[in-house]
C-alpha positions, 0 to 999 in steps of 0.5 A: 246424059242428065243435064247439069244444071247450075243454080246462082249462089245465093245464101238463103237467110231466115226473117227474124221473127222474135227478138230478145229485147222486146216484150209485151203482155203475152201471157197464157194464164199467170202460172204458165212459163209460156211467155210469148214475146213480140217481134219488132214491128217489122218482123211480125208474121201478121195473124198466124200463131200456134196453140198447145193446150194442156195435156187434160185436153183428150180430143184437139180436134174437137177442141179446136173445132168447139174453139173456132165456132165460137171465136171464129178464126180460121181453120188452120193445122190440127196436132194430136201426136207431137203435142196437143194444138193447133194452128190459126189466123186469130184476130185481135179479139180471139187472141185475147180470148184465148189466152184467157182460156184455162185449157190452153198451156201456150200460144206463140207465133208462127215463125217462118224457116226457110232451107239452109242452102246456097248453090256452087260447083260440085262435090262427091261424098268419098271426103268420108269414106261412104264410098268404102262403107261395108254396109250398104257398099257403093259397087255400081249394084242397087241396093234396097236398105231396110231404113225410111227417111223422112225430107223434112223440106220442098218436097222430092222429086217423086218421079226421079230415077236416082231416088226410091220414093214411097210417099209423102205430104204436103202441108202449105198457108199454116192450114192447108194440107194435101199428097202434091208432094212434089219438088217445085224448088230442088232444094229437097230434092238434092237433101234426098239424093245426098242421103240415098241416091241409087247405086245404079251406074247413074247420075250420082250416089248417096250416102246410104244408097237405096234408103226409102224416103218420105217427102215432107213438103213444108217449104214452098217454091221459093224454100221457106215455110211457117213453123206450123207446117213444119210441125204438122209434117213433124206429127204426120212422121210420128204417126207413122214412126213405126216406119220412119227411121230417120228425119232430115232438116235441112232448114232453120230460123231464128228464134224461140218456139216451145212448140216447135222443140216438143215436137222434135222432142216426141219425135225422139222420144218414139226412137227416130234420129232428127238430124238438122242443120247448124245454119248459114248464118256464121253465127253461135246455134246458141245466138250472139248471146251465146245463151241457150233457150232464147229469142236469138238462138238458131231453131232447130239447131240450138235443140240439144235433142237434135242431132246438129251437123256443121258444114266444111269445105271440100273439092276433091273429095280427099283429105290433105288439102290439095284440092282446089280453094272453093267459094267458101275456103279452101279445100279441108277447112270450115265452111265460111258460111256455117253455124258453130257452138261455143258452148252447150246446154247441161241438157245436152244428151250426148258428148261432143267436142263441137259442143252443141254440135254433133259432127262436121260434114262435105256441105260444099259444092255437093252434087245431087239429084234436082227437080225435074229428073234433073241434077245440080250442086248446092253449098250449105249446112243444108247439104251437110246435113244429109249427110249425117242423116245418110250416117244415121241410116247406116247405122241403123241398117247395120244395128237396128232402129232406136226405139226410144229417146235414149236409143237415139243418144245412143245413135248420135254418140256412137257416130261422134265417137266413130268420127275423126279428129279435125285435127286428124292428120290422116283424115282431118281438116288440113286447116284448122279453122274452125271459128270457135275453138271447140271442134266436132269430129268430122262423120266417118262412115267406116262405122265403128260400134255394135248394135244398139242396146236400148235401156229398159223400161220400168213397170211397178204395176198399177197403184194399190188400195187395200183395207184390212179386215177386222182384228188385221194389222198388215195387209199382203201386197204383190209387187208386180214388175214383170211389165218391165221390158228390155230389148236384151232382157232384164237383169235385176229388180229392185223394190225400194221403199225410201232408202229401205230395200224391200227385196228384189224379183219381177214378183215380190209378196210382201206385208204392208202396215196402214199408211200410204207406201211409195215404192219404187222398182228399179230394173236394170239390164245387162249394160248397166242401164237402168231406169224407175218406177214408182207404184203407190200401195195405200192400206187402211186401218180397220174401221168397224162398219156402222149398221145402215138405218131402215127406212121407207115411205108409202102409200096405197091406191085400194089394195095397191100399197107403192113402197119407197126406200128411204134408208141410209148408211153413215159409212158405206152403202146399201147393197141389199133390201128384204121386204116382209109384206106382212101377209107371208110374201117378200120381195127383195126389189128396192121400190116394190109395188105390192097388191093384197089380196084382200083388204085389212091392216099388214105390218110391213118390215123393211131390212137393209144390208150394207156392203159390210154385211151389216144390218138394219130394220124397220117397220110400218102398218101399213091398211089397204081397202077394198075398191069401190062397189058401183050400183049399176044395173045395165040392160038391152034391147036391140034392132035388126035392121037390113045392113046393121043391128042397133042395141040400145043399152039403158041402166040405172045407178051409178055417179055420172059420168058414165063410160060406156066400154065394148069388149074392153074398149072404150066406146064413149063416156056420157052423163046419161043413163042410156046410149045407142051403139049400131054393129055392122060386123058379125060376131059377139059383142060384150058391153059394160058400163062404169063409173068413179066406183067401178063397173055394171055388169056385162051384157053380150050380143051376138050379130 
């Protein structure tokens, strides 16, 4: 039998660490809209912040490294795919440092989140319906879903029976990261068991039984964590979003991060479903100012590009309101502890009657896997929350991943469209209390919809640069479109020209005046959606080609004459030389080295052509002369002695000082006119003499 283990109730609240009414000097750059607010004194998280650089910055991780060798900060977490940045304790100094830096866009701090969950008496998950669902049916036989689910949280018990575990992270201290993925709280554990428990006739089952799931552990024992870990087991999914699906965070704080919300951003973007919790804490995600994008909203609820789950009470797992009354109200009612939304942002992607909540869900008395092979029962929107990222994976078991922010919109409205009323006889909420009047359905997993239909993406092609040629007035253009994908096909396109409509077709020929033209290609698919791009055409006028000028330099060693190009052209470049050496040899190197043959005056001409066909020449004289005649006059005698012959050279002429050669090779040079050289080898040894004017003539001697 699995132990039953009860924890005490205890609501877990975030520590504030921005406020919205004090400001200092925190300023990246005057032009950037990252202003960095403090905290009050006694909510600062000390040293530890988080750095964006802007998006010319192509290497982070050399830059972070360039960064802290010169500032000396300690190395904290390296971001390269939900942003571009990095995390660090800076002192004082280096904080002053880099916000002088043109390279940074943003630097904030490092807020502390913690998990959205209180502990109680248990729950199961038939309030809605996933124990009818069809499409991984709960039967008591396991099932294995193609769908990953990322725990955004403390870690999962990796060795749970009740769980299929394929891998995971562990990023600690805002710095630190390693595989010790495992669950020393519980906390993610249980998120894990709500989402996909085994359907195996064993201790609990989950909402989508036998999903795949990837411990994130950016929470510690005691279940809060900085917002620099979170973001890095953000970007650790991203990297593997050809695999992770879904993103469950059951966890939050107060305050703002631009961070923190590109993130989840680029997370949606690359088509995985971020499902959050609302939060504990009975107030508006938007804050007690009701404003969203400010220093008191509830993160990462308040995003409008999460999918944001509101917790209710429950104790029977039956609609009616007949079940017991629970710690935090009675059976089929809100959930005195939860976050709610009076009001949503105009960004908002997706419709909902709860306004910036998406959909209510059981987060009360929730039974689920624990640490240590174990099992227990948690209240919170912590608990909420997997259940609608186990929805999510449904869905997309059922139709199909996203693969991009608006096929995760898709997702999140086709579940709130396939979710009840709370006011639903039927299935509802028997009390109708939600605290702020504006009521998101309740999740349904008896799913409604058909397969995601993803909208297209637009191609215009690469920009173009044309000239026109001489006596030309237009220039021919493809348009090329066919770079456009859609996941059900493309059903037009459409090249516009400011409000002109240019014509229509993937490939379209089409004249172009000079001028610079901004096209955009519209492309639209079976359902009506659609999307732009723009390709910029740029035609330049005729201009006639100036000649290029011909010019060189020279100068000459004897016969030697060393030529330098100096020519130029006004309007475009030299592309080809022609040396005519004045004794019927050419060349067509730009800097050649000639040597003649013979000594005498030769006119030198020089042609260049420019890359518009266009020529120019020039001409010099150009004298070479003979080299100098030595007059030395070398003779020999040698001595045989008994291991070695001694050959003594004397000569006459000549401008000291002399060198002495021996086959080729120097030997020595010496200012008089005779010098002893001893062979110990056999063979044939050739000897010569030289000086500034040249060379004696050779003598040989043969050992």
């Amino acid at each position: 039998m699995k132990n039953l283990m009860r924890i005490t109730e205890v609501l877990l609240f975030v520590v504030l660490l921005f406020s919205c009414s004090t400001r200092d000097d925190f300023m990246v750059n005057e032009e950037l809209d990252g202003a960095l607010k403090s905290a009050q004194v006694d909510q600062v998280t000390g040293d530890r912040y988080i750095v964006m650089f802007k998006e010319e910055v192509t290497d982070p991780g050399g830059m972070e490294a360039t960064l802290r060798g010169k500032h000396g900060f300690g190395r904290g977490h390296v971001y390269d795919k939900v942003f571009k940045g990095f995390s660090a304790r800076l002192s004082a100094q280096a904080l002053a440092a880099l916000k002088k830096d043109s390279r940074i866009a943003l630097i904030e701090p490092d807020l502390i989140m913690t998990t959205c969950a209180t502990q109680t008496v248990p729950t199961g998950i038939m309030r809605f319906a996933a124990n009818t669902n069809t499409v991984v049916p709960i039967n008591g036989s396991s099932d294995t879903p193609d769908v990953d689910v990322a725990v955004v949280d403390t870690g999962v018990d990796k060795e749970h029976a009740d769980l299929t575990v394929s891998g995971g992270v562990r990023y600690y201290n805002a710095g630190s990261t390693d595989a010790s993925f495992d669950d020393n709280n519980g906390h993610g554990s249980h998120v894990a068991g709500i989402i996909a428990a085994k359907d195996n006739d064993e201790g609990v089952v989950g909402v989508c039984p036998g999903a795949r799931i990837w411990a994130v552990k950016v929470l510690d024992s005691s279940g809060s964590g900085y917002t620099s870990d979170i973001i890095a087991g953000l970007n650790w999914v991203l990297a593997r979003s050809a695999d992770i699906e879904v993103v469950n965070m059951s966890l939050g704080g107060t305050g703002r991060s631009t961070s923190y919300r590109t993130a989840v951003q680029n997370c949606v973007n690359a088509g995985i479903v971020v499902v959050v919790a609302a939060g504990n804490s009975k107030v508006d995600v938007y804050g007690r100012d009701g404003k969203f994008g400010t220093y008191d909203d509830y993160i990462p609820a308040s995003y409008p590009e999460a999918m944001t789950i509101s917790a209710m009470a429950d104790s029977d797992g039956l609609p009616g309101g007949l079940g017991a009354t629970t710690s935090y109200g009675p059976d089929d009612s809100w959930a005195t502890f939860s976050n709610y939304s009076k009001s949503v942002t105009t960004t908002n992607p997706v419709t909902s009657a709860g306004k910036a909540i998406d959909l209510i869900l059981p987060g009360v008395s929730i039974y689920s896997c624990y640490k240590d092979a174990n099992y227990t029962t948690m209240s919170g929107t912590s608990m909420a929350c997997p259940h609608g990222a186990g929805l999510a994976a449904l869905y997309i078991v059922k139709n199909g991943r996203a693969n991009n922010a608006a096929g995760v919109y898709a997702i999140r409205q086709a579940l709130i469209d396939g979710g009840k009323l709370q006011s639903d006889a039927a299935y509802g909420l028997k009390t109708q209390n939600d605290p702020d009047g504006y009521k998101e359905n309740l999740g349904w997993a008896a799913l409604t919809g058909g397969a995601i239909d993803n909208p297209p993406v637009a191609n215009a092609g690469a920009d173009q640069t044309v000239s026109l040629s001489e006596g030309a007035t237009v220039a021919e253009i493809t348009l090329d479109g066919s770079g456009s994908t859609d996941d059900k096909g493309i059903e037009s396109w459409v090249w516009k020209e400011g409000e002109t409509e240019l014509g229509s077709g993937a490939i379209l020929k089409l004249n172009f005046a000079p001028g610079i033209h901004s096209v955009v290609l519209t492309v639209t698919d079976a359902k009506g959606q659609s999307d732009i791009d723009e390709v910029t055409i740029t035609v330049n006028a005729y201009t006639p080609n100036l000649a290029p000028t011909a010019d060189f330099t020279f100068t000459t060693n004897n016969l030697t004459a060393t030529f330098t190009d100096k020519s130029n052209d006004s309007d475009g470049t030299i592309a080809e030389w022609l040396w005519d050496f004045g004794d019927g040899t050419t060349s067509t190197v730009k800097n050649p080295v000639k040597t003649y043959t013979a000594a005498g005056t030769y006119t030198v001409a020089l042609t260049v052509t420019d890359n518009g066909g266009k020529t120019g020449t020039t001409s010099q004289v150009v004298a070479v002369t003979d080299p100098p005649v030595s007059d030395i006059v070398l003779t020999y005698t040698t001595t045989n002695y008994w291991f070695y012959k001694r050959v003594t050279l004397k000569w006459t002429g000549g401008t000291p000082n002399y060198t002495v050669k021996r086959n080729g090779s120097t030997l020595a040079t010496v200012s008089g006119t005779s010098y002893t050289n001893n062979l110990t080898r056999r063979g044939t040894y050739t000897y010569q003499v030289c000086d500034i004017n040249g060379c004696s003539n050779t003598v040989s001697v043969t050992y």
